[in-house]
C-alpha positions as a printed Julia matrix, in Angstrom:
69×3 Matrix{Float64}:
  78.33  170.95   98.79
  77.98  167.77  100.33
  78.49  163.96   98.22
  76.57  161.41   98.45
  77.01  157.77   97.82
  74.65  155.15   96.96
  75.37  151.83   99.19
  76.32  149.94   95.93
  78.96  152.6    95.42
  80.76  152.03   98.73
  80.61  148.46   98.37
  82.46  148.68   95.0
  84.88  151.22   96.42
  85.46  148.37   99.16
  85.26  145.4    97.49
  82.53  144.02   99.45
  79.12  142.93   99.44
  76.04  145.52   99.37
  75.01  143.62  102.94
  78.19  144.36  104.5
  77.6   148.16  103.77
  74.16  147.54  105.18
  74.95  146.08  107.89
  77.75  148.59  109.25
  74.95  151.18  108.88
  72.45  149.57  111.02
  75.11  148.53  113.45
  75.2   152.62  113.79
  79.36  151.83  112.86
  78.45  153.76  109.52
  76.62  157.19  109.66
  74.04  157.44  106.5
  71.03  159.31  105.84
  67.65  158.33  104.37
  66.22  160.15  101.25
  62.69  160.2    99.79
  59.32  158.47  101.55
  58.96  155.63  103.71
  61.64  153.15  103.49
  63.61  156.02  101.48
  66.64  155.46   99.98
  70.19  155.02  102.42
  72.99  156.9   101.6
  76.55  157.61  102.87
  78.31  161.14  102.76
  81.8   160.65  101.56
  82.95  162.42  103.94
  82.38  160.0   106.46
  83.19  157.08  104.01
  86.4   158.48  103.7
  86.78  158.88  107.48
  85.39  155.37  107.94
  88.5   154.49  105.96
  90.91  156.26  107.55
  89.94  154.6   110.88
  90.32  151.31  109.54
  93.04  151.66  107.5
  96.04  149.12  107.79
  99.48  149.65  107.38
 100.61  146.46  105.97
  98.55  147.35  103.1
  96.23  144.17  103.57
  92.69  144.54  101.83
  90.53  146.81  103.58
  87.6   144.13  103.2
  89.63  142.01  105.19
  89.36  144.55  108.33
  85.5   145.38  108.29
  84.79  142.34  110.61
């Protein structure tokens, strides 16, 4: 079964801001999916967090937050 995470969930697990989680996802650099009516409600499989991670991982172990620019 798939796992979901809510967009203040990421940006804890990042260390950044709720708008930088925001705005990777509509820059289309973050997959997500909408739930519910309307608007809905945005969130992130963990899957693709985690492979979002892995792609901008850094091997000189400098904060990830530093690389989402």
């Amino acid at each position: 079964m798939t796992s979901y995470l809510t967009v203040k969930a990421v940006a804890a697990r990042w260390g950044v801001a709720k708008s930088t989680v925001y705005s990777l996802v509509a820059s289309g650099r973050m997959p997500s999916v909408r739930f519910g009516v309307g608007r809905g409600t945005i969130r992130l499989k963990e899957e693709d967090v985690v492979a979002f991670e892995q792609q901008h991982r850094r091997d000189d172990e400098t904060l990830f937050a530093q690389h989402l620019a």
